[in-house]
NUMARRO-923976 format. One record per residue (C-alpha): z, y, x; residue number from 1; residue in one letter. Coordinates in steps of 0.5 Angstrom, whole numbers, plus 500, padded with zeros to 3 digits. Example, Ala and Ser with C-alpha at 12.3 -4.5 7.8 and 13.67 -1.06 7.14 Angstrom:
BEGIN
+-----+-----+-----+-----+------+
!  pz !  py !  px ! seq ! type !
+-----+-----+-----+-----+------+
! 516 ! 491 ! 525 !   1 !    A !
! 514 ! 498 ! 527 !   2 !    S !
+-----+-----+-----+-----+------+
This chain:
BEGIN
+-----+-----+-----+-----+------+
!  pz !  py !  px ! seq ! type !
+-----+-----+-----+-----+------+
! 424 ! 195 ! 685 !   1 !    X !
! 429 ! 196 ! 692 !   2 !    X !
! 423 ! 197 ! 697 !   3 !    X !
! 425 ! 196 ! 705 !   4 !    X !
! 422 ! 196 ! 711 !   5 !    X !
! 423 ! 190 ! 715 !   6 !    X !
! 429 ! 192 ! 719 !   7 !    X !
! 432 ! 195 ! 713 !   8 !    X !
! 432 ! 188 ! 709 !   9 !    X !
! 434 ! 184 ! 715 !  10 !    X !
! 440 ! 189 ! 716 !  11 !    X !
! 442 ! 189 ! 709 !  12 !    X !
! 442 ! 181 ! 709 !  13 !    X !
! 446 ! 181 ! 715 !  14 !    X !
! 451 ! 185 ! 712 !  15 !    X !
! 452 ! 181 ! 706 !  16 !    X !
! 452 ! 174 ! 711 !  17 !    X !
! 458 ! 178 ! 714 !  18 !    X !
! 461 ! 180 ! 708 !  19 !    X !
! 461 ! 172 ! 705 !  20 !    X !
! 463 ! 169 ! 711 !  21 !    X !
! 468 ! 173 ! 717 !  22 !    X !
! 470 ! 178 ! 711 !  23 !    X !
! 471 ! 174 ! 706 !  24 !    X !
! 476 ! 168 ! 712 !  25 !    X !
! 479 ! 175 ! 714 !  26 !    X !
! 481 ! 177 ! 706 !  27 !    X !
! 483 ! 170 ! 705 !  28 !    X !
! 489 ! 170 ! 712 !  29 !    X !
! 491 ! 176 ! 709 !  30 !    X !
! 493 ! 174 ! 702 !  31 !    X !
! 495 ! 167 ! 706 !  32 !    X !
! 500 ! 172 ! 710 !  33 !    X !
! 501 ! 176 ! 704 !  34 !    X !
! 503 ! 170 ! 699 !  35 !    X !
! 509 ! 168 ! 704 !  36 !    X !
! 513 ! 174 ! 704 !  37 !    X !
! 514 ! 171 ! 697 !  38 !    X !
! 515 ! 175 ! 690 !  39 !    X !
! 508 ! 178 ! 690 !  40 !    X !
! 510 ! 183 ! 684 !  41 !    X !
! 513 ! 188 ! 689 !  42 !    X !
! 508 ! 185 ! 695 !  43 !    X !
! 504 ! 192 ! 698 !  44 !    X !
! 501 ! 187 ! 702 !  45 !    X !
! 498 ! 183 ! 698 !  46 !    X !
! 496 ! 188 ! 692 !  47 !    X !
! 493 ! 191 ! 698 !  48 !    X !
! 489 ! 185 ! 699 !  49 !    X !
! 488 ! 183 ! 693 !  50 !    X !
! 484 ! 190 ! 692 !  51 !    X !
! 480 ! 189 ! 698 !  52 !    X !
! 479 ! 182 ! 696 !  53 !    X !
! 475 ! 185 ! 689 !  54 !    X !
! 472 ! 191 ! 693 !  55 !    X !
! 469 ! 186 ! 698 !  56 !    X !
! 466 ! 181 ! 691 !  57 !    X !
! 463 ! 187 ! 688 !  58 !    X !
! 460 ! 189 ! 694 !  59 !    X !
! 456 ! 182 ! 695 !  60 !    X !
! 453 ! 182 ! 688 !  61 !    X !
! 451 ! 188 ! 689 !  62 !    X !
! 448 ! 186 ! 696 !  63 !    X !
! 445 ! 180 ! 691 !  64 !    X !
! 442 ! 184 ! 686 !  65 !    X !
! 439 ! 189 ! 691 !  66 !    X !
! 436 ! 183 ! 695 !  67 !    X !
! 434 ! 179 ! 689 !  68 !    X !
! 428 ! 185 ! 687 !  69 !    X !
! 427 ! 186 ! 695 !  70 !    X !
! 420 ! 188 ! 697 !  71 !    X !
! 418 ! 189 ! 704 !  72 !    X !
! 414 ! 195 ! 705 !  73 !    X !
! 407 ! 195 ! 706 !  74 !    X !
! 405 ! 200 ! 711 !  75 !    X !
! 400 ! 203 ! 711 !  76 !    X !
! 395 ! 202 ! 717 !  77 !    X !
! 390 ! 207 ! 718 !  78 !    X !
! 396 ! 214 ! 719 !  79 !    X !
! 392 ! 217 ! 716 !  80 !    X !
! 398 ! 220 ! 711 !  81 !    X !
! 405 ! 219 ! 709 !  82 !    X !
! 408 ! 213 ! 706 !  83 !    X !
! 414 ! 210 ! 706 !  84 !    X !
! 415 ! 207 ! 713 !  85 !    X !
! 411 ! 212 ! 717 !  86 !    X !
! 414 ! 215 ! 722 !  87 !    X !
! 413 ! 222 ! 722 !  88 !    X !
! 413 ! 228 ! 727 !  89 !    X !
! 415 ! 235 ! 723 !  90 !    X !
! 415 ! 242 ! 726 !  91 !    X !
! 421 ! 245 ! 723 !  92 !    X !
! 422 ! 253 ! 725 !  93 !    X !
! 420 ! 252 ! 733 !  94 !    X !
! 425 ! 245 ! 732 !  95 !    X !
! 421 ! 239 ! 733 !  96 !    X !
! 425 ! 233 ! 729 !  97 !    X !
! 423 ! 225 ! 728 !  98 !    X !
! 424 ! 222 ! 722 !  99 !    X !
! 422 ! 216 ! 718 ! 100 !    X !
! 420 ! 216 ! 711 ! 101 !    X !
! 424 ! 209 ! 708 ! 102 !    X !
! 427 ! 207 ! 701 ! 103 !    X !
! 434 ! 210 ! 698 ! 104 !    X !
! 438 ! 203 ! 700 ! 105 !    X !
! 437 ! 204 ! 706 ! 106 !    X !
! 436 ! 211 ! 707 ! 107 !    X !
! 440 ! 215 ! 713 ! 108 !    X !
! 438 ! 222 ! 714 ! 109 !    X !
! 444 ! 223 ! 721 ! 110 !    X !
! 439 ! 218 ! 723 ! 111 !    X !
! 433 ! 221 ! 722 ! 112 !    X !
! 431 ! 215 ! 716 ! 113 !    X !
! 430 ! 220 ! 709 ! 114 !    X !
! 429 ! 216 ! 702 ! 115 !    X !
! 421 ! 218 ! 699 ! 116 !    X !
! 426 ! 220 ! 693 ! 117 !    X !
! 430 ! 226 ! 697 ! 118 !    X !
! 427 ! 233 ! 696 ! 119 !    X !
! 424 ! 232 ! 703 ! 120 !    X !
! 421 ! 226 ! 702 ! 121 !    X !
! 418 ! 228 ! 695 ! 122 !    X !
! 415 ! 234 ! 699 ! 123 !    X !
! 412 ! 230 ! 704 ! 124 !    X !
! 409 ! 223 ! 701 ! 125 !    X !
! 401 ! 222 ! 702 ! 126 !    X !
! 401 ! 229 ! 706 ! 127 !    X !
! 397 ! 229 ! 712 ! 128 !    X !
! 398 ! 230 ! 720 ! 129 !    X !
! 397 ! 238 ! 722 ! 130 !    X !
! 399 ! 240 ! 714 ! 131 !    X !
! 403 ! 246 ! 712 ! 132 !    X !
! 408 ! 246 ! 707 ! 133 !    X !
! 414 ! 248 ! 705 ! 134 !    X !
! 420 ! 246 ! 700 ! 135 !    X !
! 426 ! 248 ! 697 ! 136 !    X !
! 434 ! 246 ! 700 ! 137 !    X !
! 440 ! 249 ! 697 ! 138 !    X !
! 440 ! 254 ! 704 ! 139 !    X !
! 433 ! 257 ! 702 ! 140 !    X !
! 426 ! 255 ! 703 ! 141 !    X !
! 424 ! 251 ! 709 ! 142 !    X !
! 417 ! 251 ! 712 ! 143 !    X !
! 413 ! 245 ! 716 ! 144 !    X !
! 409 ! 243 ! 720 ! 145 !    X !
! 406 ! 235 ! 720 ! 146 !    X !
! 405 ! 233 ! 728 ! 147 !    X !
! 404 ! 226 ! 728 ! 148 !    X !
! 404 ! 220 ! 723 ! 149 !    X !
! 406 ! 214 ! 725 ! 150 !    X !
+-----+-----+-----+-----+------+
């Protein structure tokens, strides 16, 4: 199952609405270009495009099928622990960050959104605001403190 909150399965649904159309008009013109400049056996151009043409179709029916088992999180309420789709508030070291616990399809950990399946994520679910903990990384042992949950 692809779990997502919200913004995520509208993102993902935008994308695959980019790829079908614009993407899709903007491959066709360059193999349309391509085709013109003749013999295609030693045409760069269009092997280029033809390239980007298989990538792009792979990309959609991936998109599809990810979308097709989509399920929209359901949040848990009362913030009383983590789940995904909590907003959460950790004291690392003396540095505060922001994260967001989210799905591994939508995951971005420069922007602060970290899958409940990485190491962080595992360590994190179910616990409660003001817990203590500590997990592994490849740099060492990192400890934690929950601030907020939201």
């Amino acid at each position: 199952m692809n779990e997502f909150t919200p913004e995520g399965l509208e993102k993902l649904k935008k994308e695959l609405e980019f790829l079908k159309t614009t993407k899709r008009q903007e491959i066709a013109e360059s193999l349309k270009h391509a085709i013109a400049f003749g013999d295609l056996k030693e045409n760069a151009s269009y092997h280029e495009a033809k390239e980007a043409q298989g990538f792009m179709e792979g990309k959609i029916m991936e998109l599809e099928r990810i979308l097709k088992s989509a399920k929209i999180i359901q949040k848990n309420i009362n913030n009383d622990f983590i789940s995904l789709g909590s907003k959460v508030s950790l004291l690392l070291g003396d540095e505060e960050i922001k994260l967001e616990i989210v799905g591994p399809n939508e995951s971005d950990p420069i922007q602060g959104r970290i899958s409940d399946q990485s190491p962080l994520g595992i360590e994190l679910m179910r616990k409660r605001k003001d817990q203590i903990g500590q997990f592994k990384t490849p740099n060492g042992i990192l400890k934690y403190k929950i601030l907020s949950i939201g």
